[in-house]
MOPAC internal coordinates of N, CA, C and O (Angstrom, degrees):
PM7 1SCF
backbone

  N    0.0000 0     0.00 0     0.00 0    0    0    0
  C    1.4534 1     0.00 0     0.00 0    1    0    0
  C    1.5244 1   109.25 1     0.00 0    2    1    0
  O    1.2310 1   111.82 1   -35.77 1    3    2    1
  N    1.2016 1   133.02 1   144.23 1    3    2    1
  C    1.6158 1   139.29 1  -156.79 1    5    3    2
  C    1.3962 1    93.02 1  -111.05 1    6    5    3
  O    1.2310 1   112.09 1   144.34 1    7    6    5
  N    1.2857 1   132.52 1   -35.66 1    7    6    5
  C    0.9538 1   160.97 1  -173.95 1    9    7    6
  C    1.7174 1   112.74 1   -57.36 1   10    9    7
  O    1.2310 1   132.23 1   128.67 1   11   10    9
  N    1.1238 1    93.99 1   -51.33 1   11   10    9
  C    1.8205 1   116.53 1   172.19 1   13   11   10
  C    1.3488 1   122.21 1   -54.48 1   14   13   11
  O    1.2310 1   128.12 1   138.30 1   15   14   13
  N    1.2838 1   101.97 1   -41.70 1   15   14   13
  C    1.4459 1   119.85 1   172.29 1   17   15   14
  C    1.3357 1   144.60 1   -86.29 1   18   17   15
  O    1.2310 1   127.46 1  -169.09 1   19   18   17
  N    1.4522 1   103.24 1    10.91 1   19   18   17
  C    1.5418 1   138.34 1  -157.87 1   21   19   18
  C    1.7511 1    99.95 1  -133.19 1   22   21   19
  O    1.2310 1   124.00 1   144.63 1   23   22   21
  N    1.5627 1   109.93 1   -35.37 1   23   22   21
  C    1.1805 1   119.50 1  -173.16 1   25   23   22
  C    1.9602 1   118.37 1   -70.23 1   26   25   23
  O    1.2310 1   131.47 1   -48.94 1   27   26   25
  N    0.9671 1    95.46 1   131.06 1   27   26   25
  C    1.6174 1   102.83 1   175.06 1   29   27   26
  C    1.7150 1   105.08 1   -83.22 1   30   29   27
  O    1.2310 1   106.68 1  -124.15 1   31   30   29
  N    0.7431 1   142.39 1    55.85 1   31   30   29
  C    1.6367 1   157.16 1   167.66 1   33   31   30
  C    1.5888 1   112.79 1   -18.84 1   34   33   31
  O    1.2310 1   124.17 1   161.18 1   35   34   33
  N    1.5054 1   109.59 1   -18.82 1   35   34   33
  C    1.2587 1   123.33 1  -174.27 1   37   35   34
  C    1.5490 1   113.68 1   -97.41 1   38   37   35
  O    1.2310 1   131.08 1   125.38 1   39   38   37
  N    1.4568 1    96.23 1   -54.62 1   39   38   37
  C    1.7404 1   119.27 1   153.68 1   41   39   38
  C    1.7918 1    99.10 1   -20.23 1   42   41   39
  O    1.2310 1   128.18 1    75.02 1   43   42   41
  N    1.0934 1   101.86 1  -104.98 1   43   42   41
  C    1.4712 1   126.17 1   166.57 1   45   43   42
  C    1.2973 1   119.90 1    12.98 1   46   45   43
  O    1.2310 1   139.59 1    88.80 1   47   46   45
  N    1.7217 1    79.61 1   -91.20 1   47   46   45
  C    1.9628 1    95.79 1   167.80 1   49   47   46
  C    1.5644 1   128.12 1   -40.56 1   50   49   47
  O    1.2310 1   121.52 1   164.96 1   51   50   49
  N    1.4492 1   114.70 1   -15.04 1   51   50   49
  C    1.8102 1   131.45 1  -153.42 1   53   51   50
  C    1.8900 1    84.88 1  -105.12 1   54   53   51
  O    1.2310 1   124.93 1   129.86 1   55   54   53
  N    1.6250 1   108.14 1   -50.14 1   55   54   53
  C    1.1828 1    98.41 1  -167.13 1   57   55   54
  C    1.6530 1   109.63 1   -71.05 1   58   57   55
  O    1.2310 1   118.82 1   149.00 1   59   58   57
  N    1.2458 1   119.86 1   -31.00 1   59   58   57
  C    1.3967 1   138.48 1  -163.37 1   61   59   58
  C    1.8198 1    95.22 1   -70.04 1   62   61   59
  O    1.2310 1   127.16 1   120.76 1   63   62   61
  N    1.2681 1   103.84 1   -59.24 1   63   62   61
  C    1.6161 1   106.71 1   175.70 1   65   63   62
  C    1.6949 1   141.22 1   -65.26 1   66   65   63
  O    1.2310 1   133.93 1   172.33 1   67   66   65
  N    2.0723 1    90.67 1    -7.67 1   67   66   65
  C    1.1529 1    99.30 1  -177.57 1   69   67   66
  C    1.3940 1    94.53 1  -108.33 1   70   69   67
  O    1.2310 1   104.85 1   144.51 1   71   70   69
  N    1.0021 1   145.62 1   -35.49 1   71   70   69
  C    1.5201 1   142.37 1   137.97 1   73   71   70
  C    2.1141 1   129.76 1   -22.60 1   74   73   71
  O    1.2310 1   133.06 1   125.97 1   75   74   73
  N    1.4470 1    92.37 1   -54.03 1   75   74   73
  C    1.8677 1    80.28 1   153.11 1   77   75   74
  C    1.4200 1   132.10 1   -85.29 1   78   77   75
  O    1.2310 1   126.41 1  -173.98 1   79   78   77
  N    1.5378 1   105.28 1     6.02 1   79   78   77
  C    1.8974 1   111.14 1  -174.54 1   81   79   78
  C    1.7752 1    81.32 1   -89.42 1   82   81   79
  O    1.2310 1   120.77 1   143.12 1   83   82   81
  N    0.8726 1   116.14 1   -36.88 1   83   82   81
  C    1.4304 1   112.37 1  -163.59 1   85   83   82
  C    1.7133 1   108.81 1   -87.75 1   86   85   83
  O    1.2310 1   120.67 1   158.06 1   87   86   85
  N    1.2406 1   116.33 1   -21.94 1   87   86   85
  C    1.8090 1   114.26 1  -176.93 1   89   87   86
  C    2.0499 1    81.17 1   -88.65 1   90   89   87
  O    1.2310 1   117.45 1   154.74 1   91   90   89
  N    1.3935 1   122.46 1   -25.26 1   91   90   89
  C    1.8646 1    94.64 1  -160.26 1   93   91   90
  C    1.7020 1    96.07 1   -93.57 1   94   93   91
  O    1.2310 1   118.33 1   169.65 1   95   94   93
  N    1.5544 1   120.79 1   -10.35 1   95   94   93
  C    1.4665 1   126.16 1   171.91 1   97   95   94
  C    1.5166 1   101.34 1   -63.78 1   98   97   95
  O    1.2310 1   120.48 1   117.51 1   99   98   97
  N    1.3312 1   116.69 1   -62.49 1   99   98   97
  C    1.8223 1   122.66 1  -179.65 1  101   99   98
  C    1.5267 1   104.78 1   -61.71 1  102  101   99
  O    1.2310 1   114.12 1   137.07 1  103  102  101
  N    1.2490 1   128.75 1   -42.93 1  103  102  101
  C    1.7201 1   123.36 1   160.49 1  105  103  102
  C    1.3086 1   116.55 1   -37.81 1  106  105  103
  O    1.2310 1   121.34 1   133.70 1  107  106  105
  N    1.2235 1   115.03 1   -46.30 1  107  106  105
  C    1.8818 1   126.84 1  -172.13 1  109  107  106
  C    1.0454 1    90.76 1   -75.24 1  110  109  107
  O    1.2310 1    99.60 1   111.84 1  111  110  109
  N    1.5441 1   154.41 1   -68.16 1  111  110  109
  C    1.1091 1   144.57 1  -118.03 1  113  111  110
  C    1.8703 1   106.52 1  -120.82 1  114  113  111
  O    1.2310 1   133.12 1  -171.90 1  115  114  113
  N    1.2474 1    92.26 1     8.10 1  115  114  113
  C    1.8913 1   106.67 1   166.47 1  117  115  114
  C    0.7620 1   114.23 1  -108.74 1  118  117  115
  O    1.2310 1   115.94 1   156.77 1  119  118  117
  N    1.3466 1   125.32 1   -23.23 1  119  118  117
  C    1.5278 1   124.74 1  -169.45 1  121  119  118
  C    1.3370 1   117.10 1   -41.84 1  122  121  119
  O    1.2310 1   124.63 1   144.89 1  123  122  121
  N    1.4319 1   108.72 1   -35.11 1  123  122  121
  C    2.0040 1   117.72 1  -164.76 1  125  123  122
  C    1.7641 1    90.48 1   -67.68 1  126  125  123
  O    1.2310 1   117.66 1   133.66 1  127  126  125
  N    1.4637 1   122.05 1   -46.34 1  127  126  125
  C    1.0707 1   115.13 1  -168.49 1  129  127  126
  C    1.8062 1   124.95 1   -77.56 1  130  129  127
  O    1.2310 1   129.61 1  -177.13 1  131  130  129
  N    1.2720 1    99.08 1     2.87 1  131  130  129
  C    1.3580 1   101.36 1   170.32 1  133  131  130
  C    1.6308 1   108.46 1  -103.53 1  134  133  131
  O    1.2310 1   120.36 1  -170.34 1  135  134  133
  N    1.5013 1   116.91 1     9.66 1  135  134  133
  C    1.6246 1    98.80 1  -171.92 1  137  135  134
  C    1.5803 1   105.28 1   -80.77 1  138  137  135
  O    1.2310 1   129.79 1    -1.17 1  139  138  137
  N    1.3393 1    98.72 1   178.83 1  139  138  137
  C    1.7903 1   110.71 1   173.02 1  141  139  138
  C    1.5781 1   107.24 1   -62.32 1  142  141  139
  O    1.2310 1   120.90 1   -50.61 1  143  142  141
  N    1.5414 1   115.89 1   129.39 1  143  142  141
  C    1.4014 1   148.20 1   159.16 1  145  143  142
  C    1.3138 1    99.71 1   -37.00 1  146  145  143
  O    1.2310 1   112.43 1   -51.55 1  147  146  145
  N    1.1712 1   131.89 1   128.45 1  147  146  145
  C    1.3434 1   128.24 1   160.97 1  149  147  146
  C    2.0144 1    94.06 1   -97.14 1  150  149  147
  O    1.2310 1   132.55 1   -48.28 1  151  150  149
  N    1.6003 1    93.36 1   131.72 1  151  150  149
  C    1.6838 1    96.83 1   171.05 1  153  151  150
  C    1.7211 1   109.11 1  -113.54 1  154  153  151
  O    1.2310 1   122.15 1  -116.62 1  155  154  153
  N    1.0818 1   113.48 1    63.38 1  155  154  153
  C    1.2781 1   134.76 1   159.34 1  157  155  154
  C    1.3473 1   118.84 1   -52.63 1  158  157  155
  O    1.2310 1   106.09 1  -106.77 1  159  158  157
  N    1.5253 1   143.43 1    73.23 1  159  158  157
  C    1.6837 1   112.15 1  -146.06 1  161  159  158
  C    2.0308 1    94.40 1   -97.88 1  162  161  159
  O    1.2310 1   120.90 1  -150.82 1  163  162  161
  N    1.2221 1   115.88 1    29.18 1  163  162  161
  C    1.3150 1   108.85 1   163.88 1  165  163  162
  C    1.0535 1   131.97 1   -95.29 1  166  165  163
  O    1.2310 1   131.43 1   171.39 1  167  166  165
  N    2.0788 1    95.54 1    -8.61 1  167  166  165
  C    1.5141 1    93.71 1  -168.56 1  169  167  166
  C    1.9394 1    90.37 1  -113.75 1  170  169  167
  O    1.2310 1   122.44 1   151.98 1  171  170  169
  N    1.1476 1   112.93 1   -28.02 1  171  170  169
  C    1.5071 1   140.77 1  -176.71 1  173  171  170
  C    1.9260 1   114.22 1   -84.53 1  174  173  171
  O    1.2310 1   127.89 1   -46.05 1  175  174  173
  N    1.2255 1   102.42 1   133.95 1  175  174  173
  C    1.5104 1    92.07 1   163.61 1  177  175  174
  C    1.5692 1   105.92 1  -117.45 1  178  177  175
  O    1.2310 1   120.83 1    -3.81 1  179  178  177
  N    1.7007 1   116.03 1   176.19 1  179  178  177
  C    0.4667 1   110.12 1  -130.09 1  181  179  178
  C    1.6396 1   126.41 1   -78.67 1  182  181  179
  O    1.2310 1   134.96 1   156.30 1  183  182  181
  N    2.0614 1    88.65 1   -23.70 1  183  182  181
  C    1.0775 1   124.41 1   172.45 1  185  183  182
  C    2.2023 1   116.47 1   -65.19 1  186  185  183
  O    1.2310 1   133.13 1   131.52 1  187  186  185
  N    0.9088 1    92.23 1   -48.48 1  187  186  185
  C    1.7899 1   111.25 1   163.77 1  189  187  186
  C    1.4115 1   110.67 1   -50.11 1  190  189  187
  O    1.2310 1   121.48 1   152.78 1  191  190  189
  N    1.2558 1   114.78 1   -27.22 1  191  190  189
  C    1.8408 1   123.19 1  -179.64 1  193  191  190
  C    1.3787 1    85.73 1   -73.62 1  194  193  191
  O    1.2310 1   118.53 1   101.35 1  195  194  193
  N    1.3366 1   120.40 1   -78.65 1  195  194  193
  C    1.4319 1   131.44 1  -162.52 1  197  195  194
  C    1.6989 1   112.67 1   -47.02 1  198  197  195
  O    1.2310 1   130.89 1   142.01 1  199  198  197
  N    0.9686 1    96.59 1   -37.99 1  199  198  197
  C    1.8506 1    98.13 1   172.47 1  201  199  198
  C    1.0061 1    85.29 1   -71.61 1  202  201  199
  O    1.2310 1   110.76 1    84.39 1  203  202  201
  N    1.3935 1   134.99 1   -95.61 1  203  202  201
  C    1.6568 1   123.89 1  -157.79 1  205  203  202
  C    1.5565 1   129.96 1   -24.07 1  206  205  203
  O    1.2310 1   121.22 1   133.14 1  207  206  205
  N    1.3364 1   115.27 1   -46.86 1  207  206  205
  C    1.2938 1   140.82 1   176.92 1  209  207  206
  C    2.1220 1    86.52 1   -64.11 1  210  209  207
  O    1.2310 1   116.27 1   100.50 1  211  210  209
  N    0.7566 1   124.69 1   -79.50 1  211  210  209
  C    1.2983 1   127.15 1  -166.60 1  213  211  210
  C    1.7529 1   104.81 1   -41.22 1  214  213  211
  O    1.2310 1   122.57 1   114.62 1  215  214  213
  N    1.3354 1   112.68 1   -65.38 1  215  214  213
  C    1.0886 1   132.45 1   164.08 1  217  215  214
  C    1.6545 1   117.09 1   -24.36 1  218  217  215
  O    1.2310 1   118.41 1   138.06 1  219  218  217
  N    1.2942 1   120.63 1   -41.94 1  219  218  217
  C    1.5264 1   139.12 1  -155.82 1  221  219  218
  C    1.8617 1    96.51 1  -105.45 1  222  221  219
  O    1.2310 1   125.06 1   146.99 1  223  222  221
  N    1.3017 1   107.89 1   -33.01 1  223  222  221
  C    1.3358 1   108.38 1   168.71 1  225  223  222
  C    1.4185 1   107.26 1   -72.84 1  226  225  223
  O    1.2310 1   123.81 1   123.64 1  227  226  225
  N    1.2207 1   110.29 1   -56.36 1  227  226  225
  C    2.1032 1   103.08 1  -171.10 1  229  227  226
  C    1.0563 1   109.64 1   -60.52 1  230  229  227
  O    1.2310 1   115.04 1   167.51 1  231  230  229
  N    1.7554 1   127.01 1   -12.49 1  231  230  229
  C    1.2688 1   105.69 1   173.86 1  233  231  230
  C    1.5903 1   112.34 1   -76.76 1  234  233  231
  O    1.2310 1   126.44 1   130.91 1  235  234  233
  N    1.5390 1   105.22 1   -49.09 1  235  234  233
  C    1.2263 1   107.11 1   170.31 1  237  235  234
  C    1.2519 1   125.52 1   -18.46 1  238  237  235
  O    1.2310 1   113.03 1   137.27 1  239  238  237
  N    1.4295 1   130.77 1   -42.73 1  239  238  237
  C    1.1596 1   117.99 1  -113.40 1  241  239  238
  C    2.0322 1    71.12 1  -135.91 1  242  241  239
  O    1.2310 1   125.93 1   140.26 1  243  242  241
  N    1.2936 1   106.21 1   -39.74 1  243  242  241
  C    1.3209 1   109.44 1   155.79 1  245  243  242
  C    1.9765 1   127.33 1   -38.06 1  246  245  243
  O    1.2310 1   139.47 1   110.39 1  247  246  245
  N    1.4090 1    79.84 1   -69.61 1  247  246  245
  C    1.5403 1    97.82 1   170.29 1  249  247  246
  C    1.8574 1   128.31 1   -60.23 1  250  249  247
  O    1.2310 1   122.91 1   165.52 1  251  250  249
  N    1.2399 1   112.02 1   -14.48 1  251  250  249
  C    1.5741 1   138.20 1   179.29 1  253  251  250
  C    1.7811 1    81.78 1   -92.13 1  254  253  251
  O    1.2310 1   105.79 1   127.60 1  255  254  253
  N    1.1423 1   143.97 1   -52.40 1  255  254  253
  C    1.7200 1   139.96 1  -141.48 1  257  255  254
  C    1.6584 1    74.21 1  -107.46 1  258  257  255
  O    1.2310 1    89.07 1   153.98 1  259  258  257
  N    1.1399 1   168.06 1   -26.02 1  259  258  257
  C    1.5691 1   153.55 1   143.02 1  261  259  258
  C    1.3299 1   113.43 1   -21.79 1  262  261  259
  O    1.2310 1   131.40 1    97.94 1  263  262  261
  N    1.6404 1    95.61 1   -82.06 1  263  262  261
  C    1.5068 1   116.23 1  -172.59 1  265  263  262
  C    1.3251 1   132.23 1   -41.10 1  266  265  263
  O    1.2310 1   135.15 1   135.87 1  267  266  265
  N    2.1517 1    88.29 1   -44.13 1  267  266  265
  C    1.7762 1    87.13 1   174.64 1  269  267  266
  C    1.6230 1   110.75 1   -66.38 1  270  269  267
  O    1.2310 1   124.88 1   141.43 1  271  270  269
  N    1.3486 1   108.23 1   -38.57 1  271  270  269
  C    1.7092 1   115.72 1  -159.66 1  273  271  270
  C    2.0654 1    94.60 1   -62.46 1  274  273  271
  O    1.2310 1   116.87 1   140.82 1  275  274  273
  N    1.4597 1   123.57 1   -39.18 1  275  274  273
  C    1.5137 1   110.10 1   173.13 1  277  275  274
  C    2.0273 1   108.82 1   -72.13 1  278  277  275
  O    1.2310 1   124.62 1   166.23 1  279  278  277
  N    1.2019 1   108.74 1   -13.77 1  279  278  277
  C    1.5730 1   111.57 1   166.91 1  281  279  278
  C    1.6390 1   111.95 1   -60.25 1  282  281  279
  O    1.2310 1   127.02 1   134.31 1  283  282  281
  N    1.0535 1   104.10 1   -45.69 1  283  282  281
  C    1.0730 1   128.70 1  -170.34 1  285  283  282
  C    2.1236 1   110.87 1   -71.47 1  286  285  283
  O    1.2310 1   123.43 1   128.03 1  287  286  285
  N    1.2629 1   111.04 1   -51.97 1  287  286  285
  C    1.1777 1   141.13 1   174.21 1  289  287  286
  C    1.7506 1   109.76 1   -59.41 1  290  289  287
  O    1.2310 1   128.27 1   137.02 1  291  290  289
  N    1.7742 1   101.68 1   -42.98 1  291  290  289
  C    1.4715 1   103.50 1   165.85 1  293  291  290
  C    1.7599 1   123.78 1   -70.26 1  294  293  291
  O    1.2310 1   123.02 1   141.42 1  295  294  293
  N    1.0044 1   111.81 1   -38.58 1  295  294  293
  C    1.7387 1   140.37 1   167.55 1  297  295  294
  C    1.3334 1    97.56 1   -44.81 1  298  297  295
  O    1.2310 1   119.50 1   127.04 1  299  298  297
  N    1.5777 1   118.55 1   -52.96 1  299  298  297
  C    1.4305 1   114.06 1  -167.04 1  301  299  298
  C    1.5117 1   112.10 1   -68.07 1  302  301  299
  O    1.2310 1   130.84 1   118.86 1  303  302  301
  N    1.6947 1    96.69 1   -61.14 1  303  302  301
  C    1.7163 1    88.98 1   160.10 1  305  303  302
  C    1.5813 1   144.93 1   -61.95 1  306  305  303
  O    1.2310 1   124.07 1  -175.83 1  307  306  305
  N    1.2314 1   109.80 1     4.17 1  307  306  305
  C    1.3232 1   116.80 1   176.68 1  309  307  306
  C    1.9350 1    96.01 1   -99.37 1  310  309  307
  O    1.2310 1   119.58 1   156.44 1  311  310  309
  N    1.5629 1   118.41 1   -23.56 1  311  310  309
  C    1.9093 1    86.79 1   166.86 1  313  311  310
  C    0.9727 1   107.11 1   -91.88 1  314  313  311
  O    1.2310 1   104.45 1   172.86 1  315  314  313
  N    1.7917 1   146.31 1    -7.14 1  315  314  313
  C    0.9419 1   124.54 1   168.36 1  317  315  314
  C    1.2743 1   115.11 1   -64.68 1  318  317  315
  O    1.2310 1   114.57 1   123.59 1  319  318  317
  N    1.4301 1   127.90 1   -56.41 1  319  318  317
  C    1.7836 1   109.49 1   158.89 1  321  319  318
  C    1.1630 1   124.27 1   -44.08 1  322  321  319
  O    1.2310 1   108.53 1   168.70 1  323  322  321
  N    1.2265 1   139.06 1   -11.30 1  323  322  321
  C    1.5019 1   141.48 1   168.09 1  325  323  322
  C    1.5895 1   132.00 1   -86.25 1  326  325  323
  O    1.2310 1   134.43 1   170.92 1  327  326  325
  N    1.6209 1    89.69 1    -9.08 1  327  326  325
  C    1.4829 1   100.63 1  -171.78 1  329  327  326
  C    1.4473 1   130.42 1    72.34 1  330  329  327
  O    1.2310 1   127.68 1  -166.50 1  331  330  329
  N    1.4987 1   102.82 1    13.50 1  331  330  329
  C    1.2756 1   120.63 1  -171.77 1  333  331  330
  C    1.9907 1   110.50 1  -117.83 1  334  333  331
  O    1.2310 1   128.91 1  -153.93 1  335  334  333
  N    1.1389 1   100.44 1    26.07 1  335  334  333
  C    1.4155 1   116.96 1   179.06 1  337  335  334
  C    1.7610 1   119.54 1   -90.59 1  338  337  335
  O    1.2310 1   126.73 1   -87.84 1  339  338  337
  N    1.4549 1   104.66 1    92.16 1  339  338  337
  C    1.3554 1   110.36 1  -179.96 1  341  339  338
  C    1.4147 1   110.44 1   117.73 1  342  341  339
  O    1.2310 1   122.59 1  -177.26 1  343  342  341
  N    1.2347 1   112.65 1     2.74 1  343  342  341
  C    1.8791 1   117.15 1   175.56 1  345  343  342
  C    1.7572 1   106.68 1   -91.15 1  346  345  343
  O    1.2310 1   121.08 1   -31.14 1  347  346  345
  N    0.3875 1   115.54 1   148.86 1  347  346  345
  C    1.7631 1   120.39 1   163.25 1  349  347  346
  C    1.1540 1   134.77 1   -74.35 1  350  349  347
  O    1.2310 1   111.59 1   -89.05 1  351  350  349
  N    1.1502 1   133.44 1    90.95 1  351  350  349
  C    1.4432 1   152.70 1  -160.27 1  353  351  350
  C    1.6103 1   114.00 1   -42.30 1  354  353  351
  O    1.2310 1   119.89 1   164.55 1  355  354  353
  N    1.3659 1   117.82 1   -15.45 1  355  354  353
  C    1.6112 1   148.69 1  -169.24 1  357  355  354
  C    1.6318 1   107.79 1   -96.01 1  358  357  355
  O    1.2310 1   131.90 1   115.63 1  359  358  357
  N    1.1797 1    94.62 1   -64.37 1  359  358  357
  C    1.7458 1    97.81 1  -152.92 1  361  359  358
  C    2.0769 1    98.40 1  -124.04 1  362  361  359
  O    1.2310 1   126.91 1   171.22 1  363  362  361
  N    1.4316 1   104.32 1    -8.78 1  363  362  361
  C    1.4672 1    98.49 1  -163.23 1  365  363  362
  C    0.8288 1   135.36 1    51.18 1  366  365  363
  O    1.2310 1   119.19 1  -158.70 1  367  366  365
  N    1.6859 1   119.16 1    21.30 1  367  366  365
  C    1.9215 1   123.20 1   144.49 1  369  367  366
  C    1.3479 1   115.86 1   -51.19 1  370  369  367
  O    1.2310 1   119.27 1    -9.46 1  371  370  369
  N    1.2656 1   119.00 1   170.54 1  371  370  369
  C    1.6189 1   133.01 1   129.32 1  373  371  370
  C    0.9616 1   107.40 1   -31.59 1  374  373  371
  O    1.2310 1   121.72 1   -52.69 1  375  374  373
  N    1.8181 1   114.31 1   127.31 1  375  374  373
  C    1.4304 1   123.48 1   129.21 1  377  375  374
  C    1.4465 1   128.74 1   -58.70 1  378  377  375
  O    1.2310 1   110.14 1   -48.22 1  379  378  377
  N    1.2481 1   136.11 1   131.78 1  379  378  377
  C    1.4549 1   119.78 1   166.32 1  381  379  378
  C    1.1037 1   123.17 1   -56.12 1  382  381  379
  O    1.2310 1   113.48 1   -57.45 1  383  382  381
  N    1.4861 1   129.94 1   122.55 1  383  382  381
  C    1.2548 1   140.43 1  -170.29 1  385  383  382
  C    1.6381 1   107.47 1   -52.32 1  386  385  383
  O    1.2310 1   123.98 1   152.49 1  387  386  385
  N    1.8352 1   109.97 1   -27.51 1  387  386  385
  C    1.9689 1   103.38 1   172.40 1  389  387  386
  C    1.3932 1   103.70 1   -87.80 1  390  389  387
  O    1.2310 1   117.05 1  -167.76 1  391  390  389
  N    1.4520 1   123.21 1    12.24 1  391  390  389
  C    1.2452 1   115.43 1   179.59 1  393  391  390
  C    1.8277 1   102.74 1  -103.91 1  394  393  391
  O    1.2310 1   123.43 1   160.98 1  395  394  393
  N    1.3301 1   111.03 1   -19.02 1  395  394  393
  C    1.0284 1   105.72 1   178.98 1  397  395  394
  C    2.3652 1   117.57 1  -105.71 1  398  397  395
  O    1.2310 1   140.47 1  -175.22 1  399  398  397
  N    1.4304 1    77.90 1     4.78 1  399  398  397
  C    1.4490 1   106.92 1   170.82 1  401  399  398
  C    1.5820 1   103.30 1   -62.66 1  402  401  399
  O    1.2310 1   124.53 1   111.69 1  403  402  401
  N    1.4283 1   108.90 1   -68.31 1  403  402  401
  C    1.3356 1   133.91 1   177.02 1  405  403  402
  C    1.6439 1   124.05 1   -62.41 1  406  405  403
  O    1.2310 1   130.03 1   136.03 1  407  406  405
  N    1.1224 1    98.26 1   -43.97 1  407  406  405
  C    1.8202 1    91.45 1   173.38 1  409  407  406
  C    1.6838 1    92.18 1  -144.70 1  410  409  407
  O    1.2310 1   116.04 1   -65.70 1  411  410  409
  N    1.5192 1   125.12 1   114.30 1  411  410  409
  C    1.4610 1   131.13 1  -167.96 1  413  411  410
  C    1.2456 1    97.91 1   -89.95 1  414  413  411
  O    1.2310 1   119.43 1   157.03 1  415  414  413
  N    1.6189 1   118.69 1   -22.97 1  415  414  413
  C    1.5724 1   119.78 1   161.97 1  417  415  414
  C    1.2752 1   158.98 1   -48.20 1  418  417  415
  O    1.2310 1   140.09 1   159.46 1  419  418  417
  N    1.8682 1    78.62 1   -20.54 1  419  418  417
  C    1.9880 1   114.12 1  -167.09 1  421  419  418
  C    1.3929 1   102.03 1   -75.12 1  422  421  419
  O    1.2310 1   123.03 1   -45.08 1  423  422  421
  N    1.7024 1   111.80 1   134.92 1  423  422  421
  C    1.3652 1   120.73 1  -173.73 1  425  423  422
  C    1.5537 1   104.01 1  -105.10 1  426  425  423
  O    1.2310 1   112.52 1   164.49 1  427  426  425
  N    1.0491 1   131.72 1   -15.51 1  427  426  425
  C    1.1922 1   146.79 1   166.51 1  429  427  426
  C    1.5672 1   149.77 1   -87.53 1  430  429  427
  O    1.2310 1   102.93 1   -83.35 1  431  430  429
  N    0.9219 1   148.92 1    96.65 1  431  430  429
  C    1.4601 1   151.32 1  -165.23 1  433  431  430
  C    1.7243 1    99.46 1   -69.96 1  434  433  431
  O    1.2310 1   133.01 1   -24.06 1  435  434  433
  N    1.9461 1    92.47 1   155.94 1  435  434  433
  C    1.5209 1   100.04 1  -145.70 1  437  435  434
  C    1.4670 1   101.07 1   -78.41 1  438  437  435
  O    1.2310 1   114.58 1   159.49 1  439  438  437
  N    1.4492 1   127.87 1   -20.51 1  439  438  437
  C    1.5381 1   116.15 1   156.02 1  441  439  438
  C    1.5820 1   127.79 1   -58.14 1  442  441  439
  O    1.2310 1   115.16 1   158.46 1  443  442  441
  N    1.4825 1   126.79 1   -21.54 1  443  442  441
  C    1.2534 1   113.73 1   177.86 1  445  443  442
  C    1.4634 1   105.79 1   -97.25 1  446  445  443
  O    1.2310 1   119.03 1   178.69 1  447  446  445
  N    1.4289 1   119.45 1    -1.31 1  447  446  445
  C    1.6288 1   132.79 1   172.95 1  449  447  446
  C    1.3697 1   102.01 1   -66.30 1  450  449  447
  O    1.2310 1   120.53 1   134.12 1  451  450  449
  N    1.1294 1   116.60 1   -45.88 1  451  450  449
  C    1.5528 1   123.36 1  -162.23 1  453  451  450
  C    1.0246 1   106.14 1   -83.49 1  454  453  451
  O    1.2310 1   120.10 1   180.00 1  455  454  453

């Protein structure tokens, strides 16, 4: 890979690690908003349920779009130990180094993206 040898691997790793300190800080601090709704309707009306309930889903659904993106974040660091950091998972080109500027996660080069 030509690509490998051009690559700052350290760079990378700093951005990759300061990116999951920051998705498992927003994980910790959602958590309250993903718990179970209490439907109490003495203390709740009825409309306030439904926000809540709505509310308790976007986190969900928030917190599911975290997890994959540090899934994703682990993957990255496992080809950089593999030596497979910056090839394209498709065709085995180069990634562009501003493509991997932008998302250090991306397994793909911007022709098999498209």
């Amino acid at each position: 890979m030509n690509n490998q040898v051009k690559l700052d691997l350290d760079h990378f790793r700093a951005i990759l690690q300061d990116r999951k300190e920051e998705l498992l800080h927003f994980l910790a601090e959602n958590s309250e908003g993903a718990k179970t709704v209490e439907l109490d309707q003495t203390r709740v009306g009825r409309l306030s349920r439904m926000d809540a309930l709505q509310n308790q889903e976007m986190a969900k659904e928030t917190n599911r779009r975290r997890q994959a993106e540090l899934q994703r974040i682990e993957a990255a660091f496992q080809r950089i130990e593999d030596g497979e950091f910056g090839e394209c998972a498709n065709c085995g080109e180069d990634i562009a180094i501003k493509r991997l500027e932008l998302d250090p996660a991306v397994i793909v080069c911007i022709n098999c993206a498209s």
